[in-house]
N, C-alpha and C positions, 0 to 999 in steps of 0.2 A: 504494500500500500504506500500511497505515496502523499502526504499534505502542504498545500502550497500557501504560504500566507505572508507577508507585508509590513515591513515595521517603519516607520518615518521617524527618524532623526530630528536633532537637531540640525546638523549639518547631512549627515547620511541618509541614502533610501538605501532600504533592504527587500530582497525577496528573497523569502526561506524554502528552500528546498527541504523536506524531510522525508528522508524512505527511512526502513528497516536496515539499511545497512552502511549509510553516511547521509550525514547533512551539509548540504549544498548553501554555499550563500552566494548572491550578484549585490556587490555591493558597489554603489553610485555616491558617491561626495564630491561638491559643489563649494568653491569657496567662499565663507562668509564673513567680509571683514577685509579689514586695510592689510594683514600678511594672508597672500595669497598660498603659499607655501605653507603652512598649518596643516592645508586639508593631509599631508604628507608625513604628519609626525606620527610616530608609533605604528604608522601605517602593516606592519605588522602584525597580523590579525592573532586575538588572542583566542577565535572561536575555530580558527582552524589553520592551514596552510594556505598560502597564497597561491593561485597553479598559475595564473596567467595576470597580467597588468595592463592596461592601456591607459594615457595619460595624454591631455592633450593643454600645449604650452607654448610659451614660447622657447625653440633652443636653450636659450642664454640660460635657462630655468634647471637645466636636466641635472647637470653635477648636483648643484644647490639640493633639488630634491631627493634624487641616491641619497645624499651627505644627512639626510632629515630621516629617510628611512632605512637608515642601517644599510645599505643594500648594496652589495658587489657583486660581482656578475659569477658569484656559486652561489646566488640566492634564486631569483624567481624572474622566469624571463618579462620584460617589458617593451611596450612597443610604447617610442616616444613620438608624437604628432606636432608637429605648430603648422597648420593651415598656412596653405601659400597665397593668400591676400591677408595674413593677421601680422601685425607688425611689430611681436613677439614680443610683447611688452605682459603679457598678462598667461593669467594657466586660467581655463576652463574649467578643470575638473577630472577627474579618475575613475574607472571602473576599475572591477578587479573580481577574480571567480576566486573563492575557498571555499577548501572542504575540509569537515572535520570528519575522523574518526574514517576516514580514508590512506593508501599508501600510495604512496605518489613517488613515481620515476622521475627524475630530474632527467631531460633531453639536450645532451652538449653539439655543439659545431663546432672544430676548435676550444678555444678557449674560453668561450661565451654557451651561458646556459638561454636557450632558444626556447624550450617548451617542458611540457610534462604528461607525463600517463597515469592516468588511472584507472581500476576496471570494475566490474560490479559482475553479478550471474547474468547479465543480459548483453553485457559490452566490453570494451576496451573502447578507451578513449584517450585521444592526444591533443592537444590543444598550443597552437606555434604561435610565438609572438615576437617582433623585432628581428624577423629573417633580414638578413642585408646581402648584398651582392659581394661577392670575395674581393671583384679587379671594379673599386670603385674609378678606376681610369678609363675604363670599356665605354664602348657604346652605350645607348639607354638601352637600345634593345636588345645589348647580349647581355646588359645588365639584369633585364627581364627574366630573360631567358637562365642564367645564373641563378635569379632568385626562385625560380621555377626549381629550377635541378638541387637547390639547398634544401628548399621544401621537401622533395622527394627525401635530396640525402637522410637529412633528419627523420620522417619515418620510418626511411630501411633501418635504424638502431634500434628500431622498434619493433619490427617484422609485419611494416604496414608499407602502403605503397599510393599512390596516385587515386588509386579506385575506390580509398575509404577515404577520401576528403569529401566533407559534404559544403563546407563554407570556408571562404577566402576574405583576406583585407586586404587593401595593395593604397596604398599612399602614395602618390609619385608628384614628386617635385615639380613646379611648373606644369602640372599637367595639361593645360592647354596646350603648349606647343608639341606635346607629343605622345597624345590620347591615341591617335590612329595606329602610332610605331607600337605602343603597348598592345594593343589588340591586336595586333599581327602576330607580336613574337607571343603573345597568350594562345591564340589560334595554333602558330606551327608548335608549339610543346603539345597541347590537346590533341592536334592529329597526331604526332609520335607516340602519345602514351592511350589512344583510343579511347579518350575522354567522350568523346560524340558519342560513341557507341552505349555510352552506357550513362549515369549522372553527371551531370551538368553539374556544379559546385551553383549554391549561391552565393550572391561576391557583393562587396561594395568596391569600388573604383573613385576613389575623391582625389584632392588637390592638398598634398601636405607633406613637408621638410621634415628631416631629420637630424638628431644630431651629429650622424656622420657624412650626409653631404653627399648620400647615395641618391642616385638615381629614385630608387624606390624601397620602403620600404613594406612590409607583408608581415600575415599571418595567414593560419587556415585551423579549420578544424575538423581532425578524423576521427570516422566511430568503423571497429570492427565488430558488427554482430557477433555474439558467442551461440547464436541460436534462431531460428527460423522467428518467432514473435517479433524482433527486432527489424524495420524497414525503413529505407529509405528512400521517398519516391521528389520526385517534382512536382510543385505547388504552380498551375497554370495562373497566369491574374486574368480574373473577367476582362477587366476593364482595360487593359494593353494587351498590347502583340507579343511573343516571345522578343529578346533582344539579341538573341540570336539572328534574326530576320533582319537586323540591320549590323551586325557585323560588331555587336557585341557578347564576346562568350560566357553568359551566364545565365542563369535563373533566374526566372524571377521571385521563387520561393523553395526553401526545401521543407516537408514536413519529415521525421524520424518518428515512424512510431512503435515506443516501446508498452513492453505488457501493463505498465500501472499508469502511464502518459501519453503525450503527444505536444512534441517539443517542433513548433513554424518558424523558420527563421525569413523575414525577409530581405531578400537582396535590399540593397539601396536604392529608393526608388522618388520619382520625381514627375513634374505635370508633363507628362507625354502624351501623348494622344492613341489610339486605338492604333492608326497607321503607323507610330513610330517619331510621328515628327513633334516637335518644343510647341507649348502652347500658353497661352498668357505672358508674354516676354513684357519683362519690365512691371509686371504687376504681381508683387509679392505674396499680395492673399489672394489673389486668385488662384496662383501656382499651388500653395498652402492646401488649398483646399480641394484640389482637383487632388493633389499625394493623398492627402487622409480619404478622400474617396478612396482612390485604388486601392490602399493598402485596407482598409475597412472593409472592400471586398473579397480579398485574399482572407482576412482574417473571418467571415462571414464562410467563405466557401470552406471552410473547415472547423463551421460550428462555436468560432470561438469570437471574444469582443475586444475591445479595449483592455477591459477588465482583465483580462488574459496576458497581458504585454508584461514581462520580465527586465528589459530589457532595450532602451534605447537610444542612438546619437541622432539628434539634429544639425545637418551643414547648411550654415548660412552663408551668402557671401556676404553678405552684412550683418553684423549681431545684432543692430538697430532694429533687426526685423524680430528679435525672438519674440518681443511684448506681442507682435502680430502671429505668431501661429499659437503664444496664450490665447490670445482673445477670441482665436479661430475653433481650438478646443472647448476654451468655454462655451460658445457659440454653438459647439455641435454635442456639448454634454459629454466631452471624453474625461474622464478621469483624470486626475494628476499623472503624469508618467514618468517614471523610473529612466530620465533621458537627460547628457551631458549634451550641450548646445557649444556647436564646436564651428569654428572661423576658417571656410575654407570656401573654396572654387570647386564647382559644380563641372560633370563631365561634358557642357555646352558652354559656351557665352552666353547665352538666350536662358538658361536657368537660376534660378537664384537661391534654390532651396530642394535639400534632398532629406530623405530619415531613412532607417533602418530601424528593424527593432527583432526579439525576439518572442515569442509567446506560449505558454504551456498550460496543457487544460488535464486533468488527470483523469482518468479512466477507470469507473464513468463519468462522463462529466461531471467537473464542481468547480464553481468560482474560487478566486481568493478571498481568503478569510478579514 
């Protein structure tokens, strides 16, 4: 059995994962107050292990924050973000996955800890953060290409491979000038390792710097079934096209479903239109609101709400917009959400605003508590 339930912080949002055999926390913290850098003290979690980090800030921030949280690179891997229109003056906010009363494989590359494994009677699971390209002098797209084949590397320690990756992150520096080279060199590694053939990963693709000045940096996450109740299918969206169909390779949702859940993750998604092409340019709550359509749909087509969401980042290209996709939730009655509101550039010019998020409904159905 599994029980999902919600705790709001002062500074933190939590959602509690509870089975019979570990408890799962996604925890969201938000800075409140003149040091931005607080949200990072003791960041250590005392309920459990930290298995994965995302952070998003400006560069100049990252030492500083390590330096807050104990943290060397034989600790827990992290992927560090500062959006490529944020003028890196400020941090956002942090997510971070632990478990308690779980064992956890630490995933090396080198001399940098990248990911971690865990497994339960239903699964194995790895979880990669802060993959970086080895020959930061290379091209973007062998850089790509690179961060593609680390990916890989790092599972084979695992004895996973290409075909249990269900979800991707890929941050890439300036990525307007070089959106198309990414999808190319993404395409030729998928046809080599016969990704078409079988799951399509769901991916977010945004616009965001690193601290080391790679091309790009990524994550992913893979689940090996231990057992036939375990699946993982692709989540169609009513309301778009695949984006496959214009020459982008991903999903638009993946659902996993296990024996006591069913865990949606959605790709990173934005106002497009059913044919594929930008719509509402230049008007921020219209875009705003054409997204939570779509993804309201995905989340509908799989029985679940709002209420369901675990899990979520908002890319603005302007943060002046966040008070506007408040006021747009409020507007449509969505709940508060469990979501870091992050400064970056959208995979168009013509877009202004993208989300992700993830969502878990337990089986048989039932809300969060």
């Amino acid at each position: 059995m599994v029980d999902i339930s919600r705790a709001i912080l002062q500074q933190d949002d939590e959602v509690i994962l509870d089975r019979d055999t570990f408890e799962a926390r996604l925890i969201n913290v938000c800075p409140d107050g003149q040091d931005e850098l607080a949200i990072f003290d003791g960041f250590s979690s005392s309920s459990g292990v930290i298995v994965a980090q995302m952070a998003f800030g400006g560069n100049g921030f990252y030492d500083a924050a390590r330096k807050r949280m104990r943290i060397d690179d034989a600790e827990w891997p992290l992927i560090w973000i500062q959006g490529d229109v944020c003028p890196g003056t400020h941090v956002s906010g942090t997510q971070a996955f632990v478990l308690g009363n779980a064992s956890i494989h630490r995933i090396w590359l080198g001399d940098r800890v990248v990911g971690s494994m865990w497994s339960d009677a239903d699964a194995d699971y790895c979880l990669l953060a802060g993959i970086l390209p080895t020959n930061l002098a290379a091209s973007r797209s062998d850089q790509t290409l690179n961060s593609f084949e680390q990916i890989e590397s790092a599972l084979h320690t695992v004895g996973m491979d290409f075909s249990h990756v269900v979800r991707t992150w890929f941050y890439l520096d300036n990525l307007l000038d070089w959106y198309g080279e990414f999808n190319a060199a993404r395409d030729m590694f998928f046809h080599s390792r016969g990704v078409f053939d079988h799951l399509v990963p769901a991916s977010t693709g945004i616009g965001g710097g690193n601290p080391a000045s790679a091309a790009l940096s990524s994550g992913a996450l893979a689940i090996r079934p231990r057992n036939s109740r375990v699946r993982a299918r692709e989540v169609l969206s009513p309301l778009q096209c695949s984006a496959i169909d214009y020459r982008s390779s991903f999903s638009r949702a993946v659902e996993i479903e296990f024996p006591d859940r069913r865990l949606l993750m959605v790709s990173g998604t934005a106002s497009i239109a059913p044919e594929g092409e930008s719509l509402y340019a230049d008007d921020v709550a219209k875009q705003i609101h054409l997204t939570l359509d779509v993804v309201e749909a995905i989340l509908k087509s799989r029985g679940m709400d709002w209420i369901h969401t675990m899990r979520g980042i908002g890319y603005f290209c302007d943060l002046a917009a966040f008070p506007i996709f408040e006021a747009c939730c409020k507007e449509r009655g969505i709940p508060q959400l469990l979501l870091i509101a992050a400064h970056a550039i959208v995979c168009r010019a013509d877009l202004l605003f993208e989300i992700e998020l993830d969502a878990m409904i337990a089986t048989p159905a039932q809300g969060l508590g």
